[in-house]
N, C-alpha and C positions, 0 to 999 in steps of 0.2 A: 357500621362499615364505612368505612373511609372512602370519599370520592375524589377524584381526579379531571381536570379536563384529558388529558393524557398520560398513557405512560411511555416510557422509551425505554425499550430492554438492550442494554449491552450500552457499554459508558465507552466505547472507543471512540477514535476521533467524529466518527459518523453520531453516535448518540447524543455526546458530549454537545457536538452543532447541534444536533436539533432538539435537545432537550433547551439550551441557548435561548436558540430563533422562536420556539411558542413560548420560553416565560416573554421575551422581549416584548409580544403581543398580547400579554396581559393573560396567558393560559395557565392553569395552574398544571403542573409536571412532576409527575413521579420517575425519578431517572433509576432502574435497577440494572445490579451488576452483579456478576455470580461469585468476582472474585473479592477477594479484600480489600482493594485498592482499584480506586476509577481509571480509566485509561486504555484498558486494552492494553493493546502493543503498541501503544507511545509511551507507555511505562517503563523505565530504565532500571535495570537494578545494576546492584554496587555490588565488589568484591574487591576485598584488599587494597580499600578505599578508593576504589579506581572507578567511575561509572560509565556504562555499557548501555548502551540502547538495546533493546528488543527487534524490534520490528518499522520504525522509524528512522533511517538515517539519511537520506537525502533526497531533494523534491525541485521542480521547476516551479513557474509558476510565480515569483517571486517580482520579477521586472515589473514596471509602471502596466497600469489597468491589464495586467496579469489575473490570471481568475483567481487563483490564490490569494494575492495582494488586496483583492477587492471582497472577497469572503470574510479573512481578517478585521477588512476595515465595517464591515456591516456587522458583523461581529462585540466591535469592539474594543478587540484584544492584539491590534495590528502594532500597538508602540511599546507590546509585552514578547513581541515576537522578533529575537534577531539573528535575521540572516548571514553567515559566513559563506559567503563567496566564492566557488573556485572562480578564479582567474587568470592563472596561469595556461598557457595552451597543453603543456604536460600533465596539466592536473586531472585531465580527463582520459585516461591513455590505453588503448587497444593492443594487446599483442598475441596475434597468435602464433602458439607454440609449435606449430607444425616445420615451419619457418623461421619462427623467431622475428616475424618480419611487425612493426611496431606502425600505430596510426594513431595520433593525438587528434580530439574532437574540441577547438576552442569553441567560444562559446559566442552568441547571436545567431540568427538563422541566417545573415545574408555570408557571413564569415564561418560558418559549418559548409554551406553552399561552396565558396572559394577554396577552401581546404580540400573536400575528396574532390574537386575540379583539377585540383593541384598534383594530389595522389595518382589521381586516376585520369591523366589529359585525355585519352581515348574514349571516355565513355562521359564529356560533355554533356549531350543532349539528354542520355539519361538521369544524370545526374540533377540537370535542371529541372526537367520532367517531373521526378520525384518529389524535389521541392514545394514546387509550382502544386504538387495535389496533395502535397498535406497541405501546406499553407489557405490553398480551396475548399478542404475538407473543413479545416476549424472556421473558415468564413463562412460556412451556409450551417454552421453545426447552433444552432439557437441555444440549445440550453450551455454554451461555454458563455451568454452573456445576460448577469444576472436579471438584466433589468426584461427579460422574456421569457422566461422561464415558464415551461409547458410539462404536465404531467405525461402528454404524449407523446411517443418519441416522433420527431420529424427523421424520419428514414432516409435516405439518400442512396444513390449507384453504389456507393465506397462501400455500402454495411453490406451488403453482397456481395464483395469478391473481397479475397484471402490478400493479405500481404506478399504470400509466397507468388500468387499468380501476378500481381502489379510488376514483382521486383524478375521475373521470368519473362516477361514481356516489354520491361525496359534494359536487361541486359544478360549476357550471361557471363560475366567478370567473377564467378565464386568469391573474390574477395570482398568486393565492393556490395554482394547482396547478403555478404553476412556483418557488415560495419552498416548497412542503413536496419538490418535487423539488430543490432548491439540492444536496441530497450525492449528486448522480447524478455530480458532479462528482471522488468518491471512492471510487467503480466504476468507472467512465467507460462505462457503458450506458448506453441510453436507457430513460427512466421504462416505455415499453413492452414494452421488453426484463425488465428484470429483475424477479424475484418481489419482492410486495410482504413478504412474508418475510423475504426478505437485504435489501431497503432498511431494514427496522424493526430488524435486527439490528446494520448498519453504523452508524445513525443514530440511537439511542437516544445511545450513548454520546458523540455530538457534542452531541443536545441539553443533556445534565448537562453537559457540560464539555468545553473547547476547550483543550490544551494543547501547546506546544512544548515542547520540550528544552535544558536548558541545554549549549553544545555539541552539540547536535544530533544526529545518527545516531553519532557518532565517540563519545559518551558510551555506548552501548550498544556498540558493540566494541570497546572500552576494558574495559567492565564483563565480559562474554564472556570475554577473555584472560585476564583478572585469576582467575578459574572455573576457567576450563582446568589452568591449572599445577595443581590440585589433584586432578584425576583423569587416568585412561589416557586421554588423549584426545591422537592427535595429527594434526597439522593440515600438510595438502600444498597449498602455492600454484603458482602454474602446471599444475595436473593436474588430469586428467579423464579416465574412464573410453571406453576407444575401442574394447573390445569385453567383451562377455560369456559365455565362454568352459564347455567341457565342460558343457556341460547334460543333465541327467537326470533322468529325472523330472521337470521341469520346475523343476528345481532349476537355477541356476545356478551353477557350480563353483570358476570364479575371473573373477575382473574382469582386465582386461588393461588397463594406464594408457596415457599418449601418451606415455611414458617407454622402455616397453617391459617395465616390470617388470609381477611377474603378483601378485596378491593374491587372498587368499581370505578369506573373509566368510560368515557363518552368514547375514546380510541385507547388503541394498542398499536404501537410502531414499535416493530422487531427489527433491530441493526447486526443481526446475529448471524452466521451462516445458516444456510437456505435449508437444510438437514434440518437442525437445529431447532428453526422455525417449527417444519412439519415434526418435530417427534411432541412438540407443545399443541399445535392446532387438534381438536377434535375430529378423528378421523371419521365418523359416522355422520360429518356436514360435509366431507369433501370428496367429490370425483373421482375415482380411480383415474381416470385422465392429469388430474390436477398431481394426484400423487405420482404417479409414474413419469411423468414432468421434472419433476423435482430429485426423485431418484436417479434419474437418467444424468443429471447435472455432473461434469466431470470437473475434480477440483484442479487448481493450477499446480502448477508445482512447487516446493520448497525448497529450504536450505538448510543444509548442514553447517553450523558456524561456529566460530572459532576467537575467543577473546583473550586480547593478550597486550602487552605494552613493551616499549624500548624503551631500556634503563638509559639513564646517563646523555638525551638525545637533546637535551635543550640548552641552548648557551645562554651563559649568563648573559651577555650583552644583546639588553633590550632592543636593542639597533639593527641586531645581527640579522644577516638575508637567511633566515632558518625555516624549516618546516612550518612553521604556524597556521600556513595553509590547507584546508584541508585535500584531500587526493582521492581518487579514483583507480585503478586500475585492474579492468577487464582482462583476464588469460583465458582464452580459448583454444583448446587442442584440438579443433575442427573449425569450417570458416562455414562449414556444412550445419547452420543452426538448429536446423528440422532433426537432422541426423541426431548432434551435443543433446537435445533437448528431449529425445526417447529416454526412456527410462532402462530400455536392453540398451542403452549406447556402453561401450566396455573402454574407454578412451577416459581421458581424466577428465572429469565434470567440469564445465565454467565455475570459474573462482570470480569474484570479485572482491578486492581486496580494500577497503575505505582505511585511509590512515586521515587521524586528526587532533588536537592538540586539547586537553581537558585539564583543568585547574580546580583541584578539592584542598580546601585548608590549605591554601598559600601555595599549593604545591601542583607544579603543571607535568601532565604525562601527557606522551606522546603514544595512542592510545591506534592499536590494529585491528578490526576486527573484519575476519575474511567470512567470504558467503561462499559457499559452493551448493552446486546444483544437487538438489535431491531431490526423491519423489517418494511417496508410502510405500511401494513395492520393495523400494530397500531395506525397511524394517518392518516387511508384513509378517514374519516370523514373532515378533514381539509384539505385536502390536493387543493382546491382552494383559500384556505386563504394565504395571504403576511404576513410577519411582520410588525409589530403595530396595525395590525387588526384580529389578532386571537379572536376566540369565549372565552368562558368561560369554555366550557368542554374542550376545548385543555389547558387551564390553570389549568383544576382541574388534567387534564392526566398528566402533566408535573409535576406539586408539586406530587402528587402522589408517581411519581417516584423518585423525588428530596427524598420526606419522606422512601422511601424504601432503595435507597442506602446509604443515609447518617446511618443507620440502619445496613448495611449490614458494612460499614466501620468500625464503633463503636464497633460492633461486634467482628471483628478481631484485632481492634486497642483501645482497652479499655482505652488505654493510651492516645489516644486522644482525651476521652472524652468532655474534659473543655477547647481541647486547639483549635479543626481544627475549619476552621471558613468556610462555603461555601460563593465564588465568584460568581458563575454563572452557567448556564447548557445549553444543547441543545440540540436538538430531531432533528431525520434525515429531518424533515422539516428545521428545520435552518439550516445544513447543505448542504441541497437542494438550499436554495435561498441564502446562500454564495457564494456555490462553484459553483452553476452555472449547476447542474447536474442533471436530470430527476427528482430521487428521493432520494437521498439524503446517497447512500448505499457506504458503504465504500473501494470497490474495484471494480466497475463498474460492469462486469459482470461474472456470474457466469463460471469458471473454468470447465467443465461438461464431463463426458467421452466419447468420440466419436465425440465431437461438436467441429465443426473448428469455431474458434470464430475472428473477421473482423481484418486481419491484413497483410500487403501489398499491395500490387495492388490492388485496385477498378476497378470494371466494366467500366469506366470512367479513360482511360488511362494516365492519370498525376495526377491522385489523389490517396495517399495511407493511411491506416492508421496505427496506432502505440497508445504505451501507455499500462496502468497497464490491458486494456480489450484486451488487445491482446496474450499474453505469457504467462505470470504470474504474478501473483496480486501482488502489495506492490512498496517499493520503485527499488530493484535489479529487477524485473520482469519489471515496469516499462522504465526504464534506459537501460536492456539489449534489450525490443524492437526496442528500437533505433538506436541501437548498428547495430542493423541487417539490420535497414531500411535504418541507412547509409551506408551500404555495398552494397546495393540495388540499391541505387543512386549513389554515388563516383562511382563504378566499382568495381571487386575483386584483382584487382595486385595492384592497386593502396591502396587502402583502406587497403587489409593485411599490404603491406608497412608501411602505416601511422602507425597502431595498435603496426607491433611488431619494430618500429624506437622505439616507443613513453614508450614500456614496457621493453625496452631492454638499454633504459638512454641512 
């Protein structure tokens, strides 16, 4: 039987890091994955030679001693990593459809600050206000800086009270508390739901800066493998751990794969959704407390999304002031985000619609693909169905939607009437039976205020978890739990060492 110092189940961007950070430390790492290809959903796939991101297209984070810039750089794989830019003040762009009335968000915080100053002269103070306590919030928030990094969370005033009650209490402008709610759309809770805390934490880093990736999520498990060959770390696709075996002491003794082979392991770090987790943990070591904890967990929301390109949209002339930049653009048919963000809401779901420019074999396309809000109650009807075998009504739900965004595109892009051509689409069910995840929701679970949501030590002393359901949603929320859990593991002298050797050159 084969041993391990560790293993790391689920190879998305959270596993990926920490299977990384302990070989970096001299650990040996079994990194599994259940699908055929490492990555999660930084994994892009191709159609009609055109490539498509999943689950990764755009991230803060990026600016100097930025958390992101500095994970990379400990990392290693910061000069494999490159950022594309929005910089344009339209590249970030708000419209709600109620109105038609349009809000561009450039980019820095003291210049997002002058901007709805600008919008909105009347509600100044608020606006400052607002500011002023996220900017306070990421200042006392410890684990945003690596070189402190605590397995326990330092709580603050913000992690108890709601976004919805800050932004009630600095104004009642309907417009302006549904534009400082716009990154609910990068949780996917509603402003009510989540602490104004983790909104100030996710959302600082969008205000400084809005960046894609050149090559997209496939640039970062690209950079990953490139890592890998250099330390013990080895990596099983198709596998997953199907039971957890000889426990004592609450020690877990060997993992048992869907292979049938048996492995043993000093730890187990699960990066996997928190369901997930418990349908693998032995339930006769764990609490009915513990379980019902975790059932209770309500997942974020998803999207319904839409892949497709403009013919003909690139000019030859290198020089030309042309699209190459990437874009942004929010439509919201409510300014009411709590309301958009029910899943009874009967009004046209938030679109976000990412346009940006993609080069395969010589050849550059100007590449669309729109997000709209979903949630699994939409396709609770199907929700026993696989692919290739969906009903009929899941195909008329799906065209449906395909005819309503392309609709909604056309709208705002007249221009592209004659020329976009749609690729393909997918519903949180195909996202579900891609990625391998309960239900198919785009940041596991919900962010919620007062809710310790599963992450480090398990009842089950060598098993921890980690990943976007544990800290905070997205790629940095992801990546930083790891951050933490290898600090958990390594030790703290040793591990700060690593961090500021590795940020210090």
């Amino acid at each position: 039987m084969k041993k391990y110092d560790d293993i790391v189940v689920g190879s998305g961007i959270s596993g990926m890091t920490l299977a990384l950070l302990l070989g970096m430390n001299g650990h040996s790492v079994l990194l599994l994955e259940k699908n055929r290809n490492i990555g999660g959903s930084m994994a892009r796939f191709y159609k009609q030679g055109v490539p498509f991101d999943t689950g990764f297209h755009f991230t803060g984070g990026f600016y100097k001693n930025g958390i992101l810039s500095d994970m990379l750089t400990v990392l290693g794989i910061d000069d494999q990593i490159q950022p594309v830019f929005i910089t344009k003040e339209d590249g970030n762009r708000v419209i709600f459809e109620e109105d038609n009335s349009v809000y561009d968000f450039p980019f820095g915080y003291d210049e997002t600050t002058a901007k709805m100053k600008e919008y909105f002269p009347g509600e100044k103070n608020a606006i400052e206000q607002y500011f002023k306590m996220v900017l306070d919030v990421c200042k006392k928030t410890v684990a945003l800086d690596l070189r402190n990094l605590s397995l326990s969370q330092d709580w603050i005033d913000e992690d108890y009270i709601s976004l919805d009650e800050v932004l009630n209490k600095l104004t009642g402008n309907k417009k302006l508390k549904g534009l400082l709610s716009k990154y609910s759309m990068c949780y996917g809770a509603k402003p009510s739901e989540i602490s104004f805390a983790n909104h100030s934490r996710v959302s600082l880093g969008l205000y400084e800066s809005v960046a894609r990736v050149k090559d997209g999520g496939d640039a970062f498990i690209r950079a990953f493998k490139k890592r890998f060959a250099g330390f013990d770390i080895d990596i099983r696709t198709n596998s997953c751990i199907t039971e957890c075996a000889d426990v004592g002491n609450n020690i877990v003794g060997k993992f048992v794969l869907n292979t049938g082979e048996e492995i043993a392991a000093n730890r187990c770090i699960f990066t996997i959704h928190p369901k997930a987790i418990l349908d693998v943990l032995p339930k006769n070591h764990l609490t009915k407390a513990f379980i019902s904890r975790v059932n209770a967990f309500e997942s974020t929301a998803g999207f319904f999304s839409l892949f497709g390109v403009v013919e003909n949209s690139v000019p030859n002339d290198k020089n030309a002031d042309n699209t190459s930049e990437p874009t942004i653009l929010s439509l919201f048919s409510s300014s009411d985000i709590n309301r958009m963000m029910d899943p009874a809401y009967t009004g046209d779901p938030a679109l976000v619609i990412l346009k940006n420019q993609e080069t395969m074999n010589g050849k550059t396309h100007t590449v669309l693909t729109a997000l709209e809000l979903a949630f699994p109650e939409h396709v609770r009807d199907w929700e026993d169905s696989r692919p290739g075998v969906r009903s009929d009504g899941y195909r008329n739900y799906k065209n449906s939607r395909i005819e309503n965004i392309m609709k909604r595109i056309i709208g705002v892009y007249p221009e592209f009437n004659e020329t976009f051509r749609f690729i393909d689409a997918a519903s949180m069910l195909t996202f579900r039976d891609y990625l391998y995840s309960p239900d198919g929701s785009a940041y596991g679970i919900k962010q919620k205020v007062g809710q310790f949501n599963l992450f480090g030590k398990l009842p089950l002393r060598n098993i921890y978890a980690a990943g976007q359901s544990s800290v905070l949603p997205g790629i940095v929320g992801a990546m930083l739990s790891s951050f933490i859990i290898g600090r958990a593991i390594v030790g703290k002298e040793p591990y700060i060492g690593f961090i500021t050797e590795r940020l210090n050159g």
